[in-house]
N, C-alpha and C positions, 0 to 999 in steps of 0.2 A: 298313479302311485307316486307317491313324493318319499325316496329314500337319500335319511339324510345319513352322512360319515362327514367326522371330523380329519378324518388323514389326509395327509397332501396325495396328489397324483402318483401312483405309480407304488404307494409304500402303504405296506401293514395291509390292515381290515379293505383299504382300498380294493383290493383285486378280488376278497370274497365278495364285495358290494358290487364291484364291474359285470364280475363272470354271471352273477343269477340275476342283474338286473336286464343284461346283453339279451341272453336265454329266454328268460321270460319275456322279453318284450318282441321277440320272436313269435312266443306261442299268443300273439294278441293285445297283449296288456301296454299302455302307455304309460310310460316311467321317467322320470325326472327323476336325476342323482345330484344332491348338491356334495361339495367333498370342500379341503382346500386348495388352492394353490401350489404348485411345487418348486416354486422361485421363491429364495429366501427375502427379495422386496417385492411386492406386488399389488400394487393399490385398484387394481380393477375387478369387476366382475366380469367372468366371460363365459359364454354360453356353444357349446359343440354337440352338435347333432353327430350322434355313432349309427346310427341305425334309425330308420323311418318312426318309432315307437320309442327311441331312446335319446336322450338328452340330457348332456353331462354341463351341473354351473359351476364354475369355482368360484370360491370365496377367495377375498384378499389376502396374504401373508405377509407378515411384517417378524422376519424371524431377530429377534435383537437378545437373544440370550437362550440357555441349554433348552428349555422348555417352551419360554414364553414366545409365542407367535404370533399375537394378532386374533386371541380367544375371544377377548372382548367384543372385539370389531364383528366378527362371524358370529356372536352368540344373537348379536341384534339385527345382524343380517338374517340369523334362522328363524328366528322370533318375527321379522316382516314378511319370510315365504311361507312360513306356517299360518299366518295368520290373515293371511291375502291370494296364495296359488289357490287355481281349481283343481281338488283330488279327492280323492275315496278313502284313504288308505295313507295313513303315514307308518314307514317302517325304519326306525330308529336302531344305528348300529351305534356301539359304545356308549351308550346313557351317562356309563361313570364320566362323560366329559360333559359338563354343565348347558357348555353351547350345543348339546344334541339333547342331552336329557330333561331340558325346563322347558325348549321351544316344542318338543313332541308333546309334554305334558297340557301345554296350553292348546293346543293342535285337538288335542282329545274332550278337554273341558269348557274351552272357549267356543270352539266351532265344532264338537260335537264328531269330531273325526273318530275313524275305527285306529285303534292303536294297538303297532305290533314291535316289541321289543327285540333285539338282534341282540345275541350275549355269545359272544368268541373269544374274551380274554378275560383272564381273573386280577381287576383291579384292588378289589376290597383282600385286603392280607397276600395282593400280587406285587401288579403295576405300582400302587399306590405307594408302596414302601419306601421307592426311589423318592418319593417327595416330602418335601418340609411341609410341616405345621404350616397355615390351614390349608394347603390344596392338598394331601393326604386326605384329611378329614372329610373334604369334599369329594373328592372324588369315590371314596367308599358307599359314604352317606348316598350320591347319586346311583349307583350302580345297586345298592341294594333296594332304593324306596321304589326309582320309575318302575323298575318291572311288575311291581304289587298293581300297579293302576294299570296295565296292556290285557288288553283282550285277548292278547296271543301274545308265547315267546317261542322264540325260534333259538336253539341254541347249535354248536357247533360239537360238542361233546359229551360223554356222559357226567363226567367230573361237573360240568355249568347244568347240566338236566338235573342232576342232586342239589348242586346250590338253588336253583330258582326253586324247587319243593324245599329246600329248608329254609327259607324266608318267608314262606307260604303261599305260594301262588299253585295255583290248583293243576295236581298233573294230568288233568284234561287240557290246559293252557298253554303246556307245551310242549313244543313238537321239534324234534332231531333235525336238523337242516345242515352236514355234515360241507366242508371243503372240500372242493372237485376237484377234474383233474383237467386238462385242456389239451383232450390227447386227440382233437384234430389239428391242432397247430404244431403241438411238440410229437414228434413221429421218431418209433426209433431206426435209425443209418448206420450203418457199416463204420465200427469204429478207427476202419484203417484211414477208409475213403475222409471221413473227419477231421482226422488228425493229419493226413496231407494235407486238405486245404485249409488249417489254420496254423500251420506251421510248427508243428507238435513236435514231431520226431518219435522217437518209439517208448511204448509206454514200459512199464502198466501206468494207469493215470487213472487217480483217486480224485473226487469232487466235492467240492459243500461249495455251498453258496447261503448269504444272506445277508443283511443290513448289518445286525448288531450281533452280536453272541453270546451277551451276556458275559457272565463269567464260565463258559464252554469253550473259549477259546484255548486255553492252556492245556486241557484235554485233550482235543483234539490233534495241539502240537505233540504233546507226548505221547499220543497212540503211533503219530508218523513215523516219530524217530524210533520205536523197533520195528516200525514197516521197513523204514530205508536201514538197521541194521541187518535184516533179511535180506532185503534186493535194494541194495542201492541204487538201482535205474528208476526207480518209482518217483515218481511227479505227484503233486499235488496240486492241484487247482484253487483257489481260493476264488468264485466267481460272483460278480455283485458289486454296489457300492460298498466295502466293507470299513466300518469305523472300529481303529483300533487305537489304541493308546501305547504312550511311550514305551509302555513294557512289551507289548506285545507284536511291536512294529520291530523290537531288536531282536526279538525271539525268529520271528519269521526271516531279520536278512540275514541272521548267524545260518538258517538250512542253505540259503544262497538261493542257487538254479533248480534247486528242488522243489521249489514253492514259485508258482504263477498267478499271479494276478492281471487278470486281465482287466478288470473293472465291471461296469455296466458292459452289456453289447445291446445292440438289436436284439428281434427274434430269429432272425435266420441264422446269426450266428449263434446266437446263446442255444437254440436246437442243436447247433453242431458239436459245441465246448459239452454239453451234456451226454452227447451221444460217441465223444471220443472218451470220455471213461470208461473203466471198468467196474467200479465199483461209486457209490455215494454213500458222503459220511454224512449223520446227522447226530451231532453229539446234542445230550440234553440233561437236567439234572432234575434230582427228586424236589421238585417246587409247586407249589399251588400255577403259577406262570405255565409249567410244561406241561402239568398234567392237564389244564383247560384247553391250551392252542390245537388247534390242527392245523399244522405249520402248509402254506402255502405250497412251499419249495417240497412238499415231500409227495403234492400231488403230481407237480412236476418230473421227480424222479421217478415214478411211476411209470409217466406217460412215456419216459425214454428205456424204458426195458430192460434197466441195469437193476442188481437186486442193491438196497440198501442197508448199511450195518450202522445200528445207534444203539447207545448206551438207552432204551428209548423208556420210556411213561407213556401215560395218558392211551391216547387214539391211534398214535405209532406204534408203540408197542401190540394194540390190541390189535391193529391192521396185518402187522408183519407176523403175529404170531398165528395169527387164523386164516390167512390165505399166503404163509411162506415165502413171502417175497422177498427175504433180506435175516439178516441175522439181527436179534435184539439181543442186546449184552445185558449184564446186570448195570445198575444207575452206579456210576463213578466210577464204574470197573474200565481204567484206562489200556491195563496191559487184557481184557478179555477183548475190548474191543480189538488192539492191534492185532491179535491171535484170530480174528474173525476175518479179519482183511486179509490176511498173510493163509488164514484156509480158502477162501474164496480164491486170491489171485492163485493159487496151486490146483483147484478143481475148473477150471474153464465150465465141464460142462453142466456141473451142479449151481454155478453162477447165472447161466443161460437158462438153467429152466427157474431162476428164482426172477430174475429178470420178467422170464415170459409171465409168467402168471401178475408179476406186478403188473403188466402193461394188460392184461383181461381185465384186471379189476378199474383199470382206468378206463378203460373203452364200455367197462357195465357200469358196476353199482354208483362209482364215482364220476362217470361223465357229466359234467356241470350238466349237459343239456337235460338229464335225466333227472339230477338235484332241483332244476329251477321246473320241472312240473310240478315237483311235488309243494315249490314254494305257490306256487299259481294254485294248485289246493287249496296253503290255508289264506291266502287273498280272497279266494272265492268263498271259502267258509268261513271267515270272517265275518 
């Protein structure tokens, strides 16, 4: 199986492509992941073996401006592994990027390969907005033409399972392939013993984590500040590389020591920064963007046992609502969600049981290892 991603190591679609490539190659299957680079210069190819059946290449990265990376360089490097590896099976995540979506296409027509479409985020009227004439154009155009030609799509949501039937692709063709959860590495810990050893002091201590936030950042500052007009003692975590802008980097030093930024950690630590909260915040807004994602980070919070409160859409919403593991507020409602936090931090132990049942659902329906049988499925019916 040759699975190609465009994202650098460690960020985005990355981690849904690691976790079911990891899993399935467990259950048998031998899988090559090409991805890119996660060093803003990097002119090599390099090749790491994870697992006996598993092997990860990166492509080069040449990051020299907001978008532009070095798409070029990889689209023709995809274009040589598609058209020269030995494999059965190519399965293409993000098509709307040119350098995954024309080399899968040739992959299928040139050599005759089985092709299986990955759709996890909504570029056409999403993603693609952020960008200027012609890479908008493109990027829509791709995301909506490849999956017409895949013998299988795999999607991440219901919101992407509507969109690929309304472009036409036949709802035999595709099939729910939902984001796990990685709840044998992330375990939930005693949130005293936690916060001793990372220097915490006493909480209660609120968490979000993530790269970007869009425009959910501001949200989520003014949910805090009637949290902290409640109880002042309350901490906020900010965990992640997180990229903010001049307005929002003022916003966060005006709370002061009420806001922690830890940055990236390891796993061992980031298990712990997760498992010293009380609660996790995932703020999100009414967007074609939120309602396709199945945010990574919220399989995570799962896996740590804490319940979660988001203004939520999409898969969060449907998750938190039908197995109660967190409070969904209504979309923009900044003062319901704070009123959700400040109910939770007051019930300890209606918070423990929304907790528990999130961390059932991660060790069942959502344990990657159980997602990536059902991907070795549609590989094998293919």
């Amino acid at each position: 199986m040759l699975l190609l991603n465009h994202n650098p190591v460690g960020y985005g679609t990355y981690w849904r492509v690691f976790y079911l490539a990891k899993h399935a190659s467990e259950l048998g299957l031998d899988i090559t992941m090409v991805c890119a680079s996660d060093e803003d210069l990097d002119t090599s190819i390099k090749k790491k073996q994870i697992a006996k059946n598993f092997e990860i290449i990166t492509l080069p990265r040449f990051k020299y401006g907001k978008y532009m990376s070095g798409q070029e360089i990889r689209l023709l490097l995809s274009i040589w592994q598609t058209l020269t590896f030995n494999y059965d099976i190519v399965h293409a995540f993000t098509v709307a990027q040119p350098q995954i979506g024309f080399p899968a296409l040739l992959a299928k027509y040139l050599r005759g390969k089985r092709l299986i479409v990955d759709w996890d985020d909504a570029w056409h009227e999403g993603f693609a907005l952020y960008h200027r004439f012609p890479v908008r154009n493109i990027l829509s155009f791709s995301e909506l033409y490849v999956p017409k030609h895949a013998d299988m799509v795999t999607v991440s949501s219901e919101f992407l399972h509507n969109k690929a039937e309304s472009i036409g692709v036949d709802p035999k063709r595709i099939v729910r392939i939902p984001n796990g959860c990685n709840s044998t590495e992330i375990v939930p810990l005693d949130k005293h013993e936690c916060r001793k050893a990372l220097n915490l002091g006493r909480g209660p201590f609120l968490l979000s984590m993530g790269h970007t936030y869009a425009d959910t950042m501001d949200s989520l500052l003014e949910a805090f500040k009637k949290v902290l007009r409640s109880n002042p003692a309350t901490k906020l975590i900010l965990l992640s590389r997180i990229v903010l802008d001049d307005s929002l980097r003022k916003k966060i030093d005006e709370l002061g020591s009420s806001v922690i930024l830890p940055g990236e950690v390891p796993l061992d630590k980031f298990n712990l920064y997760l498992c010293a909260a009380d609660i996790f915040l995932l703020p999100m807004r009414d967007s074609n963007i939120e309602k396709a994602r199945f945010p990574i980070r919220f399989g995570d919070y799962l896996c740590a046992g804490r319940p979660v409160v988001s203004n939520a859409v999409g898969e969060v919403k449907r998750i938190i609502e039908k197995d109660k593991c967190g409070i969904a507020c209504a979309v923009d409602d900044v003062e319901g969600m704070a009123d959700s936090v400040i109910k939770l931090l007051q019930s300890e132990a209606e918070s423990a049981k929304m907790g528990m049942r999130g961390r059932e659902i991660a060790e069942k329906d959502l344990l990657w290892q159980n997602i990536a049988k059902r991907l070795v499925d549609v590989y094998t019916n293919t």
